[in-house]
C-alpha positions in Angstrom: 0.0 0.0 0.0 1.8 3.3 -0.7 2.9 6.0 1.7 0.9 8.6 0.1 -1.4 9.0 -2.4 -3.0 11.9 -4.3 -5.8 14.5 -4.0 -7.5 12.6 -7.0 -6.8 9.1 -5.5 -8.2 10.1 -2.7 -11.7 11.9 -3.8 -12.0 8.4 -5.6 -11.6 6.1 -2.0 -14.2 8.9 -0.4 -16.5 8.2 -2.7 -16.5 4.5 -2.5 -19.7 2.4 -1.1 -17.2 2.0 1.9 -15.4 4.9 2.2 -11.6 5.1 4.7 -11.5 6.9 7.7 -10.5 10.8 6.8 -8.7 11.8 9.7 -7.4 15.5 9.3 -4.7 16.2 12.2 -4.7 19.7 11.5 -5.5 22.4 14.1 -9.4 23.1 15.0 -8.9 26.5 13.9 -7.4 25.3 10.5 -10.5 23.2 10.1 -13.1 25.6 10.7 -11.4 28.1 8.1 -11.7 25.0 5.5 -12.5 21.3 5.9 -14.3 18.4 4.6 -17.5 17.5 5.8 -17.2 13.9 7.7 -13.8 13.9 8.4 -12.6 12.9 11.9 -10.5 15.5 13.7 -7.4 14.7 15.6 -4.7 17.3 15.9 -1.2 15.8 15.4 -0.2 16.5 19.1 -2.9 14.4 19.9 -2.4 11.8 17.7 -0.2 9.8 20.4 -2.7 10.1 22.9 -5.8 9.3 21.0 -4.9 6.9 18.7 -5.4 3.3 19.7 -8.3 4.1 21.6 -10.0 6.0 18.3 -9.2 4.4 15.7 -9.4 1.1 14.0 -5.6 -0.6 12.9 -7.6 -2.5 10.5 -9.2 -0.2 8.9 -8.0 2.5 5.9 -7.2 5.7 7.1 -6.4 9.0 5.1 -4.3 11.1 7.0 -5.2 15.1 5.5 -3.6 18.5 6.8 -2.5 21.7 5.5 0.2 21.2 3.1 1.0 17.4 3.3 4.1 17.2 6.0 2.1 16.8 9.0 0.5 14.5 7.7 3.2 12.2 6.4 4.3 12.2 9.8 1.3 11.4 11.3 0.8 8.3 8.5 5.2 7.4 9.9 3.9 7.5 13.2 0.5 5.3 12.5 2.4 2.6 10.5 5.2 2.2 13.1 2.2 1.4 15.6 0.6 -1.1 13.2 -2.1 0.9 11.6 -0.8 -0.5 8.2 -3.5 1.2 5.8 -2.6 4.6 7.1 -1.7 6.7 4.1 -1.2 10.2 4.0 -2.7 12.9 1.4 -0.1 14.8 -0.7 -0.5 18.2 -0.8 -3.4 18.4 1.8 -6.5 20.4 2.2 -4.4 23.4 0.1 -4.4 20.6 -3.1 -8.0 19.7 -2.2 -8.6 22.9 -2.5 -7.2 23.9 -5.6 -7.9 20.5 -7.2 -10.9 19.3 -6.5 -13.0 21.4 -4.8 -12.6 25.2 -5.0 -14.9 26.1 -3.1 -12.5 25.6 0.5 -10.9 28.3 1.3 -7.1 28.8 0.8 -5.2 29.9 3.6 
């Protein structure tokens, strides 16, 4: 399963009968400016704490922030702990943005 996939991949996976878990790790304040409806919010620092007792190891997981680094390190961090379907959005809401949905908000 790769590392990280794209802004296209991952509209496709959404939009599947049985969608992965969207988990965006990016601030609440950075969600409320421009998010996805339905994803799951965990800020990175939290990620640690909040983790095994939230989410499912077996299950797919799309890890989404800002810009695409938090969230690569997030997807490190997940895989290391055995959530092996943990993959990590390149580019981030700001691709999301500018590729598939316009109407988010840049910031």
């Amino acid at each position: 399963m790769d590392f990280e996939i794209t802004v296209d991949q991952a509209r496709t996976l959404l939009a599947a009968e049985h969608p992965p878990l969207l988990l965006d790790v990016r601030e609440p304040w950075e969600v409320a400016t421009a998010g996805i409806d339905g994803a799951t919010l965990i800020p990175m620092n939290e990620i640690p704490g909040r983790a095994h007792q939230e989410l499912n190891d077996e299950a797919p997981i799309l890890v989404l922030c800002h810009h695409g680094a938090r969230s690569l390190s997030v997807t490190a961090w997940l895989r290391n702990q055995g959530f092996d379907k943990a993959q990590s959005i390149a580019g981030g809401i700001d691709a999301w943005s500018r590729l598939i949905d316009p109407h988010i908000p840049r910031y």
